[in-house]
N, C-alpha and C positions, 0 to 999 in steps of 0.2 A: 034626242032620245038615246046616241050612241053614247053622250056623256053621260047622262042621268044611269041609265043600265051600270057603266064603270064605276060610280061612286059609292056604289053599294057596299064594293066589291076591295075597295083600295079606300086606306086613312087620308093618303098624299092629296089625291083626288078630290076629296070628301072636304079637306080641308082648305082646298084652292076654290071650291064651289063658294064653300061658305064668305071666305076672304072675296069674292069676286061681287057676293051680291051683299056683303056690309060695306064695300066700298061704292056699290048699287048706292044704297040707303044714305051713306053720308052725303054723295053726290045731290042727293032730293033734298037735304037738307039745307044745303050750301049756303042758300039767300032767307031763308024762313027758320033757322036757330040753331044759333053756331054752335052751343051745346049738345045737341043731338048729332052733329057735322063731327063734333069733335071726337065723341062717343061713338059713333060709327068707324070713323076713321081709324079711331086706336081699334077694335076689334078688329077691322080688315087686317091691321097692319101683325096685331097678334094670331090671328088665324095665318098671315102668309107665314110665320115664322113659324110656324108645329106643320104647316104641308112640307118646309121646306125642310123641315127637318125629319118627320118622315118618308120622303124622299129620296134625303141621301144615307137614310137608313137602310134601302134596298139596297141589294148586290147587283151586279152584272148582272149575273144567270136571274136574282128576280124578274128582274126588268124582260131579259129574254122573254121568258114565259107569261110575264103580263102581254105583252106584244107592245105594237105603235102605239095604239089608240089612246089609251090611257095618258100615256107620255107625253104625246101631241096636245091634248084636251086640257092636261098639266101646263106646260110651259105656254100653250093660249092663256088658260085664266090667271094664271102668275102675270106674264107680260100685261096684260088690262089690267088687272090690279095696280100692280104698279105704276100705269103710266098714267093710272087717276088718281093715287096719292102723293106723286111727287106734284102737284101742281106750284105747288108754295115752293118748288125749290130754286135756287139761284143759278145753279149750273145747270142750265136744262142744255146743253150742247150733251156734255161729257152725260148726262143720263139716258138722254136719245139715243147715243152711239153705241151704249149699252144696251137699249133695248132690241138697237140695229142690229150688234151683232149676235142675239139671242133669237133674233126672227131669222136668222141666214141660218144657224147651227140648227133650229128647227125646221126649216125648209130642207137643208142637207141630207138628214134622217128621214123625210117621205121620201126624196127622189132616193137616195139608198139603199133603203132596208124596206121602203112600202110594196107589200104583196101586193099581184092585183083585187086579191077581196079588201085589204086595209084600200087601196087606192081607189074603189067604188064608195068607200065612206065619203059625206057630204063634208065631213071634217078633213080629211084627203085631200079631197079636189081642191080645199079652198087652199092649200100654201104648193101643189104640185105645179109643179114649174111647165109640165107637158101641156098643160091645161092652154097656154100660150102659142095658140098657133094661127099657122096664116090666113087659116079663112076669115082671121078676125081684122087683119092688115085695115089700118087707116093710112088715110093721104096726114102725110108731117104737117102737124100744124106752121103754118109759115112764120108766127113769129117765133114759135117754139123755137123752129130751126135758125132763124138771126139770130137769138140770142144766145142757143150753143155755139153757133160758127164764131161770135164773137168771142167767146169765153175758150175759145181753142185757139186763136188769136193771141187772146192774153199769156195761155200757156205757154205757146211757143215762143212768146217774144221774153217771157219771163225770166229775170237775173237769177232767181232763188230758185228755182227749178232746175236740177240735175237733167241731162241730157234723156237717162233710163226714165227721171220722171213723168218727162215730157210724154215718153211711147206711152207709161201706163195712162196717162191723164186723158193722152189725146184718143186712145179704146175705150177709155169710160166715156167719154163724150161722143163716141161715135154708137156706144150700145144703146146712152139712154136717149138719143134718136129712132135706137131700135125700137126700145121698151115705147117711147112715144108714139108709135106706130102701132101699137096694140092698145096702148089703153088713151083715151080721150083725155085733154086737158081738164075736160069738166065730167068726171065719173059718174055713172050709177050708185056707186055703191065702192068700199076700202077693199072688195074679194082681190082683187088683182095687183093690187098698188104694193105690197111686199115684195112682188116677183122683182120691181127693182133689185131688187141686191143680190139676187140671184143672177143678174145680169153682169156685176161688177166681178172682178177679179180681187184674190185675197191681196195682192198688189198694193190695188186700188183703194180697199178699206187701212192699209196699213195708210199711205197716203194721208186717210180720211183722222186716224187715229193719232196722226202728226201734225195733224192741223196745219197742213201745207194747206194755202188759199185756196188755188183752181180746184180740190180736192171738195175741202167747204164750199165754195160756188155751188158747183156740181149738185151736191146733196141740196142746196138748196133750190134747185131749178127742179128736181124733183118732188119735192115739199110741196109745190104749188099746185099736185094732184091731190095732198091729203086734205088742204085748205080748201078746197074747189067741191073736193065728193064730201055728201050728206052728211051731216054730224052727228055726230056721238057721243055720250055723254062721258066718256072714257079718254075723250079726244082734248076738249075741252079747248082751250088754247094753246095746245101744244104747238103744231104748226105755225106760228105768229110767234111766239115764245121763243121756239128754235130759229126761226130766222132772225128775228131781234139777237138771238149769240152771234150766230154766223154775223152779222152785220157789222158788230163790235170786235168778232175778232179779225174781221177784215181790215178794218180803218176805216182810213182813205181810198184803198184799194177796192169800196163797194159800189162805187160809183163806177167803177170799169170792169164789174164782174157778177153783180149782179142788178144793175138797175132798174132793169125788168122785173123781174121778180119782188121789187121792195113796189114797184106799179101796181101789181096783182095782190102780194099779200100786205095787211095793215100791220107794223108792227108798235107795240105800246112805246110810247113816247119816253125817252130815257133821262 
């Protein structure tokens, strides 16, 4: 309802709406006529390009005066857009990392700038990073935690890993123990599973955007909550897709960094 109210109100909005449920539609189409897929698809893809373009036709001060809301309910239905029309693409690594760092810049902006009245919104709650607290504490899944310990293992003993790497690599591995300690290997539901990245340091995604291995690892060993919680039609094979990158841009090196992980998720056959 808090989106629907906004779209009246804003073009930007109005046009991420429309983009979010033409790529709804193409999605239905997908297996029953590739024609109407196709036809869908191009509209999403020309609805995201007039929101995004009115968008960045606001000023600053608009934006002020629109508030969060609006903004938040934006870069939500942009990002799902998106990550259901690339499905056909080839670089699903480098489009992920993008969608990654577009979910952190929007999580940054609640914990920021959200009032307590924006941070009672349902849309709020779902990327506030506070929302993560101890009364939720789970016992560390035990193999979860074998197979970080080993992948901290790898880092340290790592040639190609800078000495400074190693501290950031070896905090990223010790947080998303943290983060595993809050959310279940097998989720309810994707509300929580973003707060990932909120966990890492700008460090650590630089790391990730270097495509240093233990870096990729990592992200992968996290992956294996998106694959695990209920599916979406938005989702699609993304999760299998992205590890199938990580996998090849590992090598050789996947066999000692994430072989766990290739146990749990299926990835297509190369």
């Amino acid at each position: 309802m808090v989106v629907l109210g906004n779209v009246q109100n804003h073009l930007f909005l109005a046009h991420s709406m429309f983009a979010f449920t033409a790529a709804h539609m193409a999605h239905l189409y997908i297996d029953t006529s590739p024609l109407q897929n196709v036809r869908y698809s191009d509209m999403a893809r020309r609805y995201s390009v007039e929101a995004s373009a009115f968008f960045r036709s606001c000023s600053v001060t608009d934006l002020n005066q629109l508030g969060l809301v609006p903004t938040l309910a934006f870069l939500i239905l942009m990002g799902l857009t998106t990550l259901s029309l690339l499905q056909g693409e080839v670089e699903y690594l480098d489009r992920f990392l993008d969608l990654l760092f577009l979910t952190r810049h929007s999580l940054r902006l609640v914990n920021i700038y959200g009032t307590p009245a924006v941070s009672d919104l349902t849309i709020a709650r779902i990327m506030v990073a506070s929302e993560l607290q101890p009364k939720g504490l789970l016992s560390l899944n035990e193999r979860v935690e074998s197979a970080l310990d080993n992948l901290e293992s790898v880092n340290l003993t790592s040639p190609s890993t800078s000495g400074y790497q190693k501290v950031i690599l070896s905090h990223a591995i010790v947080q998303t123990k943290k983060w595993y300690s809050f959310v279940p290997l097998d989720p309810q539901n994707l509300i929580l599973i973003p707060h990932w990245v909120m966990f890492m340091t700008d460090d650590y995604l630089v790391c990730l955007r270097d495509k240093n291995k233990v870096a990729m690892a990592l992200l992968a060993h996290w992956i294996i909550s998106i694959y695990n919680a209920p599916e979406k039609w938005y989702m699609s094979k993304w999760p299998q897709n992205v590890v199938a990158s990580i996998a090849k841009e590992l090598g050789p090196d996947k066999s000692t960094t994430i072989e766990w992980v290739l146990s749990k998720v299926p990835i297509p056959r190369s």
